[in-house]
C-alpha positions as CSV (number, residue, x, y, z in Angstrom):
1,X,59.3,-90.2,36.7
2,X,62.0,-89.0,34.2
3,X,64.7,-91.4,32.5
4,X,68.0,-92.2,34.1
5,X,69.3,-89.4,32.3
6,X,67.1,-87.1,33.9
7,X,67.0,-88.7,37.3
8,X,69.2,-86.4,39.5
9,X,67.6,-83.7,37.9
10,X,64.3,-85.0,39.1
11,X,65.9,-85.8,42.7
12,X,66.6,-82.0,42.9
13,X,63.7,-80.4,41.8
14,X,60.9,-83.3,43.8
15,X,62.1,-85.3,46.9
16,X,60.7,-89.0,46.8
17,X,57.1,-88.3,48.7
18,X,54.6,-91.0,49.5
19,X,52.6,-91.7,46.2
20,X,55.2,-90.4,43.8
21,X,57.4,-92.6,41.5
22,X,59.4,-92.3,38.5
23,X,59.1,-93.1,35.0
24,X,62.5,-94.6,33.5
25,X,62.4,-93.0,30.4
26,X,63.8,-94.5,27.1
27,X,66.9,-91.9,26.9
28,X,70.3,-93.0,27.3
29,X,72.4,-93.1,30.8
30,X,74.9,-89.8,31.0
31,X,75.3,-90.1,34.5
32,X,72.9,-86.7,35.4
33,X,76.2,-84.6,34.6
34,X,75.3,-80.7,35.1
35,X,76.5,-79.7,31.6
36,X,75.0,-76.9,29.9
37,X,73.6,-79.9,26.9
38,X,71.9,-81.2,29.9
39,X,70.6,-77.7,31.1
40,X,69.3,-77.4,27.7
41,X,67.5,-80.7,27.4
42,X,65.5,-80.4,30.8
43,X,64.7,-76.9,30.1
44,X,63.0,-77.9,26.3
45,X,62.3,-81.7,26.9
46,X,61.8,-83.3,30.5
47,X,59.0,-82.0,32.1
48,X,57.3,-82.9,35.0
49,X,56.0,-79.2,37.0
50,X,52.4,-78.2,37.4
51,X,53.2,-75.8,34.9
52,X,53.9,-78.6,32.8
53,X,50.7,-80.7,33.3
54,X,48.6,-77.5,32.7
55,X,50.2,-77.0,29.1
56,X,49.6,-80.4,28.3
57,X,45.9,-79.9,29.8
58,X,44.9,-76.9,27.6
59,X,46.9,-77.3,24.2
60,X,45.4,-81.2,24.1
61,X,41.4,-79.8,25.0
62,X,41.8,-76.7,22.8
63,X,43.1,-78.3,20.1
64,X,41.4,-78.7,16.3
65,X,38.1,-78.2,17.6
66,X,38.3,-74.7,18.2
67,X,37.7,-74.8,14.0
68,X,34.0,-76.6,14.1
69,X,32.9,-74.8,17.1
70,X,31.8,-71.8,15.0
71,X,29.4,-74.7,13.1
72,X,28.5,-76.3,16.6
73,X,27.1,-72.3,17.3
74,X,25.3,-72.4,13.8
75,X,23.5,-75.7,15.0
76,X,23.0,-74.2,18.4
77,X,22.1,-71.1,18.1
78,X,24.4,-68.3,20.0
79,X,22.7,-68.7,23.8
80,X,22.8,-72.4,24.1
81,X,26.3,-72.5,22.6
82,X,28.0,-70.5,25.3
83,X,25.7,-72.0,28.1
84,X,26.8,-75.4,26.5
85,X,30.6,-74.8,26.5
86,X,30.3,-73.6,30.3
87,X,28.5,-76.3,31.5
88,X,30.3,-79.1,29.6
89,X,33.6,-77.5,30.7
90,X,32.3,-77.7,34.4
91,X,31.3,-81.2,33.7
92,X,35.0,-82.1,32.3
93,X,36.7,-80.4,34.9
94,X,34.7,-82.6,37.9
95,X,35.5,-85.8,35.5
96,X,39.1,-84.8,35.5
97,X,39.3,-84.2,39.2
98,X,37.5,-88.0,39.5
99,X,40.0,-89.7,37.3
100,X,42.9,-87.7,39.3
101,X,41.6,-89.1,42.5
102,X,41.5,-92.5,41.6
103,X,44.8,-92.6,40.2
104,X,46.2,-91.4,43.9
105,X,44.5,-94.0,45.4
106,X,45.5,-96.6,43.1
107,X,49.0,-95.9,43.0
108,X,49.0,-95.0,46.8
109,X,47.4,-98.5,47.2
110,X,50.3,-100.2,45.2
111,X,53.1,-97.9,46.4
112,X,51.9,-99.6,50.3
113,X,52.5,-103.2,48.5
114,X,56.0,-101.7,47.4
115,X,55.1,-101.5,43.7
116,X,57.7,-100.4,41.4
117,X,56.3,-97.9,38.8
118,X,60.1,-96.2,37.7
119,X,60.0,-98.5,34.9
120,X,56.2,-98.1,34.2
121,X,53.6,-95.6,32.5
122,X,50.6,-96.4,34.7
123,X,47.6,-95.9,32.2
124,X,43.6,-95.2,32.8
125,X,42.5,-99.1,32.6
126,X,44.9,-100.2,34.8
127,X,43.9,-98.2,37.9
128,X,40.1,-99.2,36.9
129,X,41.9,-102.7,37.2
130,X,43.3,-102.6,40.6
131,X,40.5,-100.3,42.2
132,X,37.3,-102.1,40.2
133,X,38.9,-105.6,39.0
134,X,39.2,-106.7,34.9
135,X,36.0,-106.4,33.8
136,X,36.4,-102.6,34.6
137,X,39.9,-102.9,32.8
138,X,38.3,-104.6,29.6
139,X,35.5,-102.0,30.1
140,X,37.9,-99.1,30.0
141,X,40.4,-100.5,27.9
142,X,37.7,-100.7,24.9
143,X,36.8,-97.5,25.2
144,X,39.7,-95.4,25.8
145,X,41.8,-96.9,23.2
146,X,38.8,-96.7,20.4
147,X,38.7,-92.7,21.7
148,X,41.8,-92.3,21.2
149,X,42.3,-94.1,18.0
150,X,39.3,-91.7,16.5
151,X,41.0,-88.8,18.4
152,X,43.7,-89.2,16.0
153,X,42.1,-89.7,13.3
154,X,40.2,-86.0,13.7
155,X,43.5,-84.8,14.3
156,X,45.2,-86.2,10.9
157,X,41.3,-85.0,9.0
158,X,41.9,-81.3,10.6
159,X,45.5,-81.4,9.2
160,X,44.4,-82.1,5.5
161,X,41.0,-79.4,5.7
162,X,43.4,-76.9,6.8
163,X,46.2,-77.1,4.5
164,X,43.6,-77.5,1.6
165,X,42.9,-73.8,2.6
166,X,46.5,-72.6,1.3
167,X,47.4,-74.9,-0.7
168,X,44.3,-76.2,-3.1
169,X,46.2,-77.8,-6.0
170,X,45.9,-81.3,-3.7
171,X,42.6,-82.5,-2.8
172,X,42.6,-83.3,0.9
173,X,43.1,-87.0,0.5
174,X,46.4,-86.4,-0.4
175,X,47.4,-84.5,2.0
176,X,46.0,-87.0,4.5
177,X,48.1,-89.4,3.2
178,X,51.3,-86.7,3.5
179,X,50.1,-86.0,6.6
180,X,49.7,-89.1,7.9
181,X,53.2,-90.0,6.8
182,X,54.8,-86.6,8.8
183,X,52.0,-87.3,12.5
184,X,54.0,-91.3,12.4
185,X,57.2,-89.5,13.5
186,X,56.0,-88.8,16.6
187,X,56.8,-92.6,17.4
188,X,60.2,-91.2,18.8
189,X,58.5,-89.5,21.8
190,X,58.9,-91.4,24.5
191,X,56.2,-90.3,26.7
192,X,53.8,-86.9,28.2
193,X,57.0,-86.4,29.8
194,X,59.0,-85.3,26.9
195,X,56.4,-82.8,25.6
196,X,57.3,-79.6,27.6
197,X,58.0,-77.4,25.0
198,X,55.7,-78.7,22.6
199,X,52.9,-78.1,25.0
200,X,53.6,-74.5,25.3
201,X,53.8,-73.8,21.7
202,X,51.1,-76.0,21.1
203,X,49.0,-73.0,23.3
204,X,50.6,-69.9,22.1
205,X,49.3,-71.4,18.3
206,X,45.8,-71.7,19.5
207,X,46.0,-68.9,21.1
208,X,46.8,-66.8,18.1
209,X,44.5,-68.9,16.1
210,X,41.4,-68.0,18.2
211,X,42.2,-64.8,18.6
212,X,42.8,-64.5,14.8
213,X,39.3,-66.0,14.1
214,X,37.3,-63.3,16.6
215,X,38.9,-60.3,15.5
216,X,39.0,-61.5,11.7
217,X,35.3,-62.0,11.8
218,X,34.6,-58.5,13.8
219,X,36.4,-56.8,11.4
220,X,35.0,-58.5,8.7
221,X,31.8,-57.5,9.7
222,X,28.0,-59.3,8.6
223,X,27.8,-61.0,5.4
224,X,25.1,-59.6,3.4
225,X,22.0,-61.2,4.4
226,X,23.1,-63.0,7.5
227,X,20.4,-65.0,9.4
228,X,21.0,-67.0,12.6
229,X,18.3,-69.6,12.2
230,X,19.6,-71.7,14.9
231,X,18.6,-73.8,16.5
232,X,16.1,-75.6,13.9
233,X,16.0,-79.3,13.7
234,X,16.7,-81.3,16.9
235,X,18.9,-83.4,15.2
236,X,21.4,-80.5,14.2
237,X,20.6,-79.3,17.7
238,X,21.8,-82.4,19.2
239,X,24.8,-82.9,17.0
240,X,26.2,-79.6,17.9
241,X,25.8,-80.2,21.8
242,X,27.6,-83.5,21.8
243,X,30.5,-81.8,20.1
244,X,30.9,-79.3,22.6
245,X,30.5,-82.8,24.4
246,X,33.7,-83.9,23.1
247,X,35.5,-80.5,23.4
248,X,35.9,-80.4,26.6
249,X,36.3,-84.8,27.2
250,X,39.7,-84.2,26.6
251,X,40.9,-85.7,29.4
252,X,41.4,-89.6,28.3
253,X,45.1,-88.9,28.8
254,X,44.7,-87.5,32.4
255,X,46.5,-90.3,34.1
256,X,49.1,-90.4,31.7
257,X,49.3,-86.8,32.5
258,X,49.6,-87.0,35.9
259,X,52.0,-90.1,35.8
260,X,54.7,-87.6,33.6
261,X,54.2,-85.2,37.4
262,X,57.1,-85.1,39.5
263,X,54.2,-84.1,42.0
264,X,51.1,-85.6,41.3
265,X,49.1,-85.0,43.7
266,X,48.9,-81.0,42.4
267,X,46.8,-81.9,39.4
268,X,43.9,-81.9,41.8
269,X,43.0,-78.4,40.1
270,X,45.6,-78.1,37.4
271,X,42.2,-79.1,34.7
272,X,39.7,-76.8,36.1
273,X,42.3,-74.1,35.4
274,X,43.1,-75.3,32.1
275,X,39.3,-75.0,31.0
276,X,39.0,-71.5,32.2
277,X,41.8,-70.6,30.0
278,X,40.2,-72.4,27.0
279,X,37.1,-70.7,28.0
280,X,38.6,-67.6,27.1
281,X,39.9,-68.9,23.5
282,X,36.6,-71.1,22.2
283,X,33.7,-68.2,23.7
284,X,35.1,-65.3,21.5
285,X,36.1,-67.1,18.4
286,X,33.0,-69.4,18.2
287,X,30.3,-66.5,19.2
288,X,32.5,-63.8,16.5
289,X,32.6,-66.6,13.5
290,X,29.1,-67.1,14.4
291,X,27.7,-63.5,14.6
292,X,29.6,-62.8,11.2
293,X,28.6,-65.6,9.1
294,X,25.1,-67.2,10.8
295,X,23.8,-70.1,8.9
296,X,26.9,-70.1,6.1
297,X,28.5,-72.2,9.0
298,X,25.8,-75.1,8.4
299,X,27.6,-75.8,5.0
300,X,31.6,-75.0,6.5
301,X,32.0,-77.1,9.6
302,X,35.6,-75.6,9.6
303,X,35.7,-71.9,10.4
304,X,38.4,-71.0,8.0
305,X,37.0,-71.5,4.9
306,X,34.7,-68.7,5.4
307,X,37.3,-66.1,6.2
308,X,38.8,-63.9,3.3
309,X,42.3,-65.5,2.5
310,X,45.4,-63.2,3.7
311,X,48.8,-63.5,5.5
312,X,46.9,-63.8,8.9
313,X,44.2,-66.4,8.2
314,X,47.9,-68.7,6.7
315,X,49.6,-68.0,9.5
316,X,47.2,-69.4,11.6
317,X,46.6,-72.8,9.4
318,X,50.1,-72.8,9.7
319,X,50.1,-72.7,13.4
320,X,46.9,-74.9,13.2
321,X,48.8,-77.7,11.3
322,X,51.5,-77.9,14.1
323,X,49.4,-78.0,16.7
324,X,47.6,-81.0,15.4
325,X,50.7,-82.7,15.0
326,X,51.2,-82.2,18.4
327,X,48.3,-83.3,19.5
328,X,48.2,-85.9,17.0
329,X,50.6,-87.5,19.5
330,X,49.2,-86.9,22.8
331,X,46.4,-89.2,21.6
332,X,48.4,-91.4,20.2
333,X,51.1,-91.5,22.9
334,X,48.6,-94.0,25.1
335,X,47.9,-96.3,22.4
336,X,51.7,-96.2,22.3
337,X,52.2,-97.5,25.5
338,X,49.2,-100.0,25.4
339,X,50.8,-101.7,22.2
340,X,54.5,-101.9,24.3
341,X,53.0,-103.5,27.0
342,X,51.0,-106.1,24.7
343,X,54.2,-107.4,22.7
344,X,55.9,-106.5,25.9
345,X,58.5,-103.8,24.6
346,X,57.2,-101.7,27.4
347,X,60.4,-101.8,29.6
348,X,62.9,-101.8,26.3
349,X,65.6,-99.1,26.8
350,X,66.3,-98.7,23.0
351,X,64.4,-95.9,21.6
352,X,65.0,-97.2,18.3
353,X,63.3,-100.2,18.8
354,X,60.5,-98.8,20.5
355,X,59.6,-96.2,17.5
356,X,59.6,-99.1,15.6
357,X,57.5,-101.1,17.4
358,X,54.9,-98.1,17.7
359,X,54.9,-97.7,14.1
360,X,51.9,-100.3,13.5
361,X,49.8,-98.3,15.8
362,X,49.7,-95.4,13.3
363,X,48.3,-97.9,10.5
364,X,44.9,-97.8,11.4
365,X,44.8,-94.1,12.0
366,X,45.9,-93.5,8.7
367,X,43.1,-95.5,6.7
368,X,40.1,-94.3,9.3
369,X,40.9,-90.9,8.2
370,X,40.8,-91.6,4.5
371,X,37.4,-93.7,5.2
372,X,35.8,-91.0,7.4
373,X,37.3,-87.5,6.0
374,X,34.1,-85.8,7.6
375,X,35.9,-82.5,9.5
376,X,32.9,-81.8,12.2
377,X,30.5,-84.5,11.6
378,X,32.8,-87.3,13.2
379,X,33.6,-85.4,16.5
380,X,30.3,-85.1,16.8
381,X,29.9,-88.8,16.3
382,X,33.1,-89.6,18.5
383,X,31.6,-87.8,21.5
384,X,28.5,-89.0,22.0
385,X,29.5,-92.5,21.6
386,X,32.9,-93.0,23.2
387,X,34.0,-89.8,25.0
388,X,30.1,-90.0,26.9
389,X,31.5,-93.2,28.0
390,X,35.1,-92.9,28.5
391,X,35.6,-89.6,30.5
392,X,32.2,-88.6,31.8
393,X,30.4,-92.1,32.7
394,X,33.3,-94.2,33.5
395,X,34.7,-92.3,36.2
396,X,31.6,-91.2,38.0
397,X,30.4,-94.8,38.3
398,X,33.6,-95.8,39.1
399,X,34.3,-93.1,41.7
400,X,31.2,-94.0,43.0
401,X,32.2,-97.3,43.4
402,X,35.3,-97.7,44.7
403,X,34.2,-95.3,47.8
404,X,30.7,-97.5,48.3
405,X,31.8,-98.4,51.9
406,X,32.9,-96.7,54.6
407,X,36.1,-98.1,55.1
408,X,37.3,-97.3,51.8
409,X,35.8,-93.9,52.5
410,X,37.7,-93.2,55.8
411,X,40.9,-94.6,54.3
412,X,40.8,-92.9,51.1
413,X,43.5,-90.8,50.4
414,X,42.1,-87.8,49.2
415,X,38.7,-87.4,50.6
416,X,35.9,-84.7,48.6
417,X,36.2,-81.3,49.6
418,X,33.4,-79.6,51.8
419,X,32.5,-76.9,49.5
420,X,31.0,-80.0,47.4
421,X,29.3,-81.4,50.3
422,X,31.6,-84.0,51.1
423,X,30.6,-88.0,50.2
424,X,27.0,-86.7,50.1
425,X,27.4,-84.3,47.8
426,X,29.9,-86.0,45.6
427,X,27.6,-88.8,45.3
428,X,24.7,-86.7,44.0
429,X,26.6,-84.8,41.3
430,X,28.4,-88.0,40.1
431,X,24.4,-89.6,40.2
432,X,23.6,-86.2,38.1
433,X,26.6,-87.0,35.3
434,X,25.9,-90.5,35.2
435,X,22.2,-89.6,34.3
436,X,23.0,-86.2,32.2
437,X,25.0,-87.7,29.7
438,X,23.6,-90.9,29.3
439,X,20.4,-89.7,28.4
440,X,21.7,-86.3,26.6
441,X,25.0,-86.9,25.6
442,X,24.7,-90.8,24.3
443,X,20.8,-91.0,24.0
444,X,19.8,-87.8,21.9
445,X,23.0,-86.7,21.0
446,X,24.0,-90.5,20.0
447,X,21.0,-90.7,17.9
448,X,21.9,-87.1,16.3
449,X,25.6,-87.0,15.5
450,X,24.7,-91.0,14.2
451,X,22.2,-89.7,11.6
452,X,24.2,-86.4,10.8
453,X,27.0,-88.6,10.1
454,X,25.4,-91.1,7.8
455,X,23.9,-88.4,6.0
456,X,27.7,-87.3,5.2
457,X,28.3,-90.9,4.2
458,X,25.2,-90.9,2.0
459,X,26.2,-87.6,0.5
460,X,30.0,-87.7,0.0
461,X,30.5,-91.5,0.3
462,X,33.2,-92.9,1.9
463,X,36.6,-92.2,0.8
464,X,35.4,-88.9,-0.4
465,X,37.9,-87.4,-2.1
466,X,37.4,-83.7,-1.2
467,X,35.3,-83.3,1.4
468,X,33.3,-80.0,1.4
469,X,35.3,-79.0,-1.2
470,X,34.4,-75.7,-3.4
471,X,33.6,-77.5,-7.2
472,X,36.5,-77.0,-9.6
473,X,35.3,-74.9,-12.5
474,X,34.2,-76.1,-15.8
475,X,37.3,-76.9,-18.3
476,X,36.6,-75.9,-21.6
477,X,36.9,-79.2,-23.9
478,X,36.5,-80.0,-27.5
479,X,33.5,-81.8,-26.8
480,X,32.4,-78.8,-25.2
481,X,29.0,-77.0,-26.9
482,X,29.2,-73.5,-26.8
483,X,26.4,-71.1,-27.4
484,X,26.7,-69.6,-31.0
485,X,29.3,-66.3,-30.9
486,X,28.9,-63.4,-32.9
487,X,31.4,-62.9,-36.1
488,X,33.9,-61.3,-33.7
489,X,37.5,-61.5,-34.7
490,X,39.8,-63.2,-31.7
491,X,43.3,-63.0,-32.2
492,X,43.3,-62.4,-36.0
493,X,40.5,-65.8,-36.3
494,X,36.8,-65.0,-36.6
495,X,35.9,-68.7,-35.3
496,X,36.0,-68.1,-31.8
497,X,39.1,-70.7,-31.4
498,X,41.4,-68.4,-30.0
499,X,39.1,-67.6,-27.1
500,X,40.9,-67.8,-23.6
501,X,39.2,-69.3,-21.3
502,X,37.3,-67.9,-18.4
503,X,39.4,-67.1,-15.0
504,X,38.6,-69.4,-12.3
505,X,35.6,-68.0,-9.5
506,X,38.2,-66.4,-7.1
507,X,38.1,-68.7,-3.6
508,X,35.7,-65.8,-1.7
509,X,33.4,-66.7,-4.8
510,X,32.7,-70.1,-4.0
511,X,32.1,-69.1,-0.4
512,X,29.8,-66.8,-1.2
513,X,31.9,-63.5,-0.7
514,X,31.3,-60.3,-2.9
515,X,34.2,-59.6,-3.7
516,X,33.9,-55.8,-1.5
517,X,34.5,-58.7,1.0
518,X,37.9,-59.4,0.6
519,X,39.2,-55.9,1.2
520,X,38.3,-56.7,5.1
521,X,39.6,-58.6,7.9
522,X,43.1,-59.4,8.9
């Protein structure tokens, strides 16, 4: 599934098996020659291992939302946060295996009819096509594209609230736009396949971040008069589940995924293991923030404004900021392809032409995240509505579907396992998903992340220019009425004109930090 360029090198490493095919790629023809520039480049750019796929899995799920976590735990309360992560990550790795399964059995179906897919990223609403019909298609299409489109917007909000934290002399609207101007380059990736070593720096960055926020907050220790009032209101309750919700509904890319393998039929498991890994990164951070800070976290739905500024805490917004860039474009990459194939640049071998094309796509992204700056509130909003849909109920009913009868069930390519009871069992728990999260995830968590987020509309308006910002101090002004001073001599004048003004509430201040505080933590 590489380019031409990469071609023999893909020949080497994966004989042509039955259900496999190959991406061409937008790169240029070198003729595969075995130079040590061409070493280089598959080693840092064409991947297509297991190992590949499961970098892509975690750094995509991880991701900014290992920042509002902390606040999901705040709405939650400490137990039903962790028994929420580990049941939604359950729930999104059974999705993900769905979604992988159909994909076999649509592109085995094709590859029977002597399909050609070498020039051809096959994408989520095309194997709903040939498996369900186009209604599916339209059904999926809708959906996946709008997730993704908001995906990327979160990702370009997270970029501005995290900069804001080491660099305050912009207000996060303008560093959306600067943002927004750096995430358009990644319109010269040509596909999942390309992102090899962005993938596995996109995880050693979260890694470190997580890590950073657990044993910062240890060490940090219990604000004074920490209370962990959690859960309180069912609406807050709600809006904190269905983020977890999204967290771990990462998996709109999976076919594309999956279509970058040089073996796809490995990526059976390759998500369950990702989500144990992430497991290990969102349980400690989240529960540590949570434990150190309580109920602070209502009022910070991104974890780092709460911890004491030092070399640490910018490393990590650093490492933060380049890991939503690069996930920036793993959400973006599908509405990529979906835009080639509609003005039918799909199959165009010029990468130049391509980026340009793509460039449009990026438009939208950019304004929805000025409109909707709201750092928590909209994941919340974006998974109940459209990841409930788009990688939980879609693919159960789908699944369901496609195997009604048992001829497609003794033909299928990649029957259920027995340790999940067969068709039986895979019936019930897909029955079980369809029901959970249409009731939970959509109905009460719908109707919660809608009314948390209008209340963030109502409070900040749209294109806020600061959201959750810290309030600037008061600059003295002429017009400015000051109390009456005593006759005390400043700098020679007895008027009180020479009076410097007051130093600015240090950051911990507006936080609520003593300033004792800020002599702990990394």
């Amino acid at each position: 599934m590489g380019s031409e360029v990469d071609g023999s090198l893909a020949n080497e490493k994966a004989p042509e098996t039955v259900g496999v095919g190959r991406y061409v790629e937008m790169e240029l023809q070198d003729g595969g020659a075995n130079t040590a520039k061409s070493r280089l480049s598959g080693l840092l750019w064409h991947g297509g291992s297991a190992y590949d796929a499961w970098f892509s899995c975690a750094s995509n799920q991880v991701a900014q939302v290992l920042l509002t976590l902390p606040y999901s735990f705040s709405q939650l309360g400490m137990l039903s946060g962790i028994l929420f992560q580990l049941f939604y990550g359950l729930l999104g790795s059974w999705t993900a295996y769905l979604i992988s399964i159909l994909y076999l059995e649509y592109r085995t179906r094709k590859e029977r009819e002597k399909v050609d897919f070498r020039n051809h990223v096959i994408q989520w609403f095309e194997v709903l096509d040939g498996l369900l019909g186009r209604h599916w298609r339209n059904v999926g299409l809708a959906f996946n594209c709008t997730f993704l489109l908001f995906g990327s917007v979160i990702q370009l909000i997270a970029c501005a609230s995290n900069i804001y934290y080491i660099n305050d002399k912009l207000d996060k609207r303008t560093w959306t736009y600067i943002f927004g101007a750096c995430c358009a380059t990644t319109v010269f990736i040509p596909s999942f396949h390309n992102y090899r070593i962005w993938s596995f720096l996109g995880l050693v960055m979260t890694t470190y971040t997580a890590w950073y926020l657990a044993v910062a907050s240890l060490i940090h220790g219990q604000v004074d008069g920490v209370k962990h009032s959690g859960p309180t209101k069912m609406v807050l309750y709600f809006t904190g589940a269905t983020n977890i919700l999204y967290t771990f509904g990462g998996h709109a890319v999976t076919v594309e995924i999956m279509h970058a393998m040089w073996r796809p039929q490995k990526f059976k498991a390759i998500y369950l293991m990702a989500t144990l890994y992430v497991l290990t990164l969102t349980l400690p951070s989240a529960a540590s923030v949570y434990w150190a800070f309580g109920d602070a976290l209502l009022t910070h739905s991104n974890a780092l404004a709460l911890l004491p500024r030092t070399a640490w805490r910018d490393a990590a917004v650093v490492l933060m900021l380049i890991h939503q860039f690069i996930t920036f474009g793993f959400a973006c990459t599908p509405l990529y392809f979906v835009w080639e194939k509609l003005i039918g640049l799909h199959d165009c071998r010029s990468l130049c032409k391509r980026a340009a094309a793509r460039l449009p796509v990026v438009v939208p992204i950019w304004f929805l995240a000025i409109v909707f700056p709201f750092f928590g509130p909209i994941n919340s909003a974006v998974g109940s509505l459209l990841v409930s849909f788009t990688v939980y109920i879609i693919p159960a009913l789908a699944h369901m579907i496609t195997f009604r009868s048992a001829h497609a069930r003794e033909n299928a390519v990649e029957p259920p396992p027995r340790f999940v009871g067969r068709w039986t069992g895979t019936f019930i728990i897909n029955a079980f998903v369809v029901a959970w999260v249409l009731v939970v995830g959509f109905g009460f968590g719908g109707w919660a992340s809608v009314t948390n987020f209008v209340h963030q509309i109502n409070t900040f308006g749209l294109f806020t220019k600061c959201y959750q910002c810290p309030p600037p101090p008061l600059p003295s002004s002429p017009n400015t009425t000051w109390p009456p001073f005593p006759a005390t001599t400043f700098n020679g004048t007895t008027d009180g004109a020479g009076l410097a003004p007051a130093p600015a509430p240090s950051p911990g201040h507006f936080f609520g930090y003593h300033h004792r505080h800020h002599s702990h933590g990394l």
